[in-house]
FIKOLZA-1660 file (N, C-alpha, C; in steps of 0.1 Angstrom, whole numbers, plus 5000, padded with zeros to 4 digits):
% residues 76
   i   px   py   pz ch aa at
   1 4517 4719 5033  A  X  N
   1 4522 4733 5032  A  X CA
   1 4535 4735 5040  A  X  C
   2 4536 4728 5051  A  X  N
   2 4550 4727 5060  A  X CA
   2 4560 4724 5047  A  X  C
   3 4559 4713 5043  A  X  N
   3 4572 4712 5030  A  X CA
   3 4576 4722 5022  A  X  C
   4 4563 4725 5017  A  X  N
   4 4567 4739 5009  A  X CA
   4 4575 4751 5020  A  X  C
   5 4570 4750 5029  A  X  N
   5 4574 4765 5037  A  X CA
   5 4590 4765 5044  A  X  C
   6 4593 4753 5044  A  X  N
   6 4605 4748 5050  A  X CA
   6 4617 4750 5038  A  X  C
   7 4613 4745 5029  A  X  N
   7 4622 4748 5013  A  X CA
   7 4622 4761 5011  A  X  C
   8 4617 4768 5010  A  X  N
   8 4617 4779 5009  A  X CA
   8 4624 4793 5022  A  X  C
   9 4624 4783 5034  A  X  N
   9 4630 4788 5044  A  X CA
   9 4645 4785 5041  A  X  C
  10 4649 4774 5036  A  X  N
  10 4659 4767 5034  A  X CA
  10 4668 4781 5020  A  X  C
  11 4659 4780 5012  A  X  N
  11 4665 4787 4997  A  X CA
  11 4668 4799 5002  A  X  C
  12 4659 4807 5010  A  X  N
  12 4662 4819 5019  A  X CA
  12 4677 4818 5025  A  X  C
  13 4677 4811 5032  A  X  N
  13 4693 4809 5042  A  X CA
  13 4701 4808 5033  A  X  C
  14 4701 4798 5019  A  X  N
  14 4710 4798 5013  A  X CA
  14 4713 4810 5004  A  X  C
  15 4705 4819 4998  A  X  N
  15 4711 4829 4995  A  X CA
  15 4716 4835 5004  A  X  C
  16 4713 4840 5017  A  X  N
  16 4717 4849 5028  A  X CA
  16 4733 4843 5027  A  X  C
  17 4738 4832 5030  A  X  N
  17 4748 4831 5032  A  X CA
  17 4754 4833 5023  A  X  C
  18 4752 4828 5006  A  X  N
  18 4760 4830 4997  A  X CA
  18 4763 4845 4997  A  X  C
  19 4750 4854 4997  A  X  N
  19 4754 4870 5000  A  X CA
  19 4766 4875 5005  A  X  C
  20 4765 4866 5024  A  X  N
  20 4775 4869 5034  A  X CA
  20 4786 4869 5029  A  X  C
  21 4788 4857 5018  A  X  N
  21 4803 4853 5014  A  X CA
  21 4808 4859 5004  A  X  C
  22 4798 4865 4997  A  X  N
  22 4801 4873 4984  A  X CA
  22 4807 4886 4988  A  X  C
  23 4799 4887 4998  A  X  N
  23 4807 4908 5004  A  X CA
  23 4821 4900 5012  A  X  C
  24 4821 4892 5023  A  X  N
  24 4832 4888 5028  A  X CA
  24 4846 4889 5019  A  X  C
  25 4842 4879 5009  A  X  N
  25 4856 4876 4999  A  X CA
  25 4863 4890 4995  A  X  C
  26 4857 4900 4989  A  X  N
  26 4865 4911 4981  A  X CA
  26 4870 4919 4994  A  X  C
  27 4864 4921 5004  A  X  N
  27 4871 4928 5018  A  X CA
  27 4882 4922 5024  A  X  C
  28 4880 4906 5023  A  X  N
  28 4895 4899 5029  A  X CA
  28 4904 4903 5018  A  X  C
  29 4901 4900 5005  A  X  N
  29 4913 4902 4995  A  X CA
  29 4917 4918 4993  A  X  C
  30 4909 4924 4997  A  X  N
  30 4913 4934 4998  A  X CA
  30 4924 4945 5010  A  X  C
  31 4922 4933 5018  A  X  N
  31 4927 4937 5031  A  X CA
  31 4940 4928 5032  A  X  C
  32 4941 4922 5023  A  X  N
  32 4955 4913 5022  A  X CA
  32 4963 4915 5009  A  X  C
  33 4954 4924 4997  A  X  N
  33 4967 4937 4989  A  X CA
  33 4973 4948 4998  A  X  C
  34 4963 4948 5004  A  X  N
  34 4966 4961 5010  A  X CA
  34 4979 4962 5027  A  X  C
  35 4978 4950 5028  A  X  N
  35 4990 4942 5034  A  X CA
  35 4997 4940 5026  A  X  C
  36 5000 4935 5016  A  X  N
  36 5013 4935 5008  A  X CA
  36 5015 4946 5000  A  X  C
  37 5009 4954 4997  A  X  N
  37 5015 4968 4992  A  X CA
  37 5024 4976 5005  A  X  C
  38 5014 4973 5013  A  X  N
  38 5025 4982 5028  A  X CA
  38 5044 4973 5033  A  X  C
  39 5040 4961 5026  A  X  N
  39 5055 4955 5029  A  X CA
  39 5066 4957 5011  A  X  C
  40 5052 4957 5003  A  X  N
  40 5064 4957 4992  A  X CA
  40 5069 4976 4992  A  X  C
  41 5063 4982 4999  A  X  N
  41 5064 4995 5004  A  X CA
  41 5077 4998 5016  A  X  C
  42 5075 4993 5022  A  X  N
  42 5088 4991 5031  A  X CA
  42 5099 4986 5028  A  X  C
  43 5101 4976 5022  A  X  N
  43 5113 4969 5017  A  X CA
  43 5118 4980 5005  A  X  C
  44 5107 4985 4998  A  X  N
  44 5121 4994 4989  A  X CA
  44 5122 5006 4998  A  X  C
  45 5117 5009 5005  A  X  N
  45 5124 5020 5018  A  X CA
  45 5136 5015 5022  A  X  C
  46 5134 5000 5022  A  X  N
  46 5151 5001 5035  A  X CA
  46 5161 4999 5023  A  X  C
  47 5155 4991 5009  A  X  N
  47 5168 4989 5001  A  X CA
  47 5171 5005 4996  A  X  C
  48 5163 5015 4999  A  X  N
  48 5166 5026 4990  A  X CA
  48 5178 5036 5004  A  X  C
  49 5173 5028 5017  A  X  N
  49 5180 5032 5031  A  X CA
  49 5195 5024 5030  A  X  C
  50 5199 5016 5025  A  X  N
  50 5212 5009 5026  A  X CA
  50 5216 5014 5013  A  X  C
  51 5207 5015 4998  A  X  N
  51 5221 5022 4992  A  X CA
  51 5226 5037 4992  A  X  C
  52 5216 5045 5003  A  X  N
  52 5223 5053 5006  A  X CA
  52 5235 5057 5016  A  X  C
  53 5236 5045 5026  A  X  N
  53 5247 5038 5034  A  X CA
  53 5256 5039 5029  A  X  C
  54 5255 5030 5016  A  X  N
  54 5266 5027 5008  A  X CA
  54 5277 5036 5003  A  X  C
  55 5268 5047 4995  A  X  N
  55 5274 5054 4996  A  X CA
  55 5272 5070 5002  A  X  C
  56 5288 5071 5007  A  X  N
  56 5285 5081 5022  A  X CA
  56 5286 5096 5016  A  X  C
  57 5289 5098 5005  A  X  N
  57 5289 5108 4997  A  X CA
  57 5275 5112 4990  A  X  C
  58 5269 5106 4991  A  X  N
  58 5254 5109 4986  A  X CA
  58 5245 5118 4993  A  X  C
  59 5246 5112 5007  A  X  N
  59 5235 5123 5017  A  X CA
  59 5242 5132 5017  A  X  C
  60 5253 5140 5013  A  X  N
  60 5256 5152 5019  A  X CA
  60 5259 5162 5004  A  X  C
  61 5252 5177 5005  A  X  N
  61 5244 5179 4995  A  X CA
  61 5262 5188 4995  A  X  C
  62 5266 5193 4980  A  X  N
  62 5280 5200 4976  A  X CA
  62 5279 5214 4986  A  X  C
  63 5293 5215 4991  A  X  N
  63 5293 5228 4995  A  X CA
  63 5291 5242 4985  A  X  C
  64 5286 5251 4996  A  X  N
  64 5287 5260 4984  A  X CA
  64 5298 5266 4981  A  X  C
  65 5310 5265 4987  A  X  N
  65 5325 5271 4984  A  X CA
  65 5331 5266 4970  A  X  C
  66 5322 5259 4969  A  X  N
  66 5328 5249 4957  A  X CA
  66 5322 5250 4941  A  X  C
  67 5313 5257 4945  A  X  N
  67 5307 5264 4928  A  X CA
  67 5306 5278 4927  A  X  C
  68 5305 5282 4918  A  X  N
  68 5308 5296 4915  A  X CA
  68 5296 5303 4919  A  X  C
  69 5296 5318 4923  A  X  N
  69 5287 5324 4928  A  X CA
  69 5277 5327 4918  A  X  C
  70 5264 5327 4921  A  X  N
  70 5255 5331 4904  A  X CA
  70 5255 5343 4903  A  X  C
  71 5251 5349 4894  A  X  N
  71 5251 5362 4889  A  X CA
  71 5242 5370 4897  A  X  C
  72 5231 5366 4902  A  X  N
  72 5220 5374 4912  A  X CA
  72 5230 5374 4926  A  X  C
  73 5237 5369 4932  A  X  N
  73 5242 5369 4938  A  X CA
  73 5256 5379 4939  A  X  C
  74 5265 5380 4931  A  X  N
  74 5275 5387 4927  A  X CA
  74 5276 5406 4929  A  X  C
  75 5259 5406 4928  A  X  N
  75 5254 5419 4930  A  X CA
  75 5256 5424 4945  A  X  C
  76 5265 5433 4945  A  X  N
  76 5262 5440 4963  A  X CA
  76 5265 5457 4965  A  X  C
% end
């Protein structure tokens, strides 16, 4: 009866661990998209940060002396 009870102790452990490994796996992979979404996330930050370097006319929004007054406006 020892033999029997030892195999069966044995098939016990081995599911347990296969279990462990089964939840393990999708949380590392998941925790390593979720690492490279945060850098493929940053990199188009800085490339979208240098082409607006580039050019220096871009951040700065038109004056208003430079377009015509709207019609709601005109009113005084």
């Amino acid at each position: 009866m020892t033999v029997n009870n030892d195999v069966g102790r044995e098939g016990v452990r081995l599911v347990s661990r296969l279990a462990g490994v089964a939840i393990s796996v999708p949380v590392v992979a998941g925790f390593v998209l979720l690492g490279g979404a945060v850098l493929v996330g940053r990199s188009l930050l800085d490339v979208g940060r240098k082409l607006l370097e580039a050019r220096p006319g871009a951040q700065e929004p038109p004056k208003n002396s430079d377009r015509k007054a709207s019609p709601s406006r005109q009113r005084a």
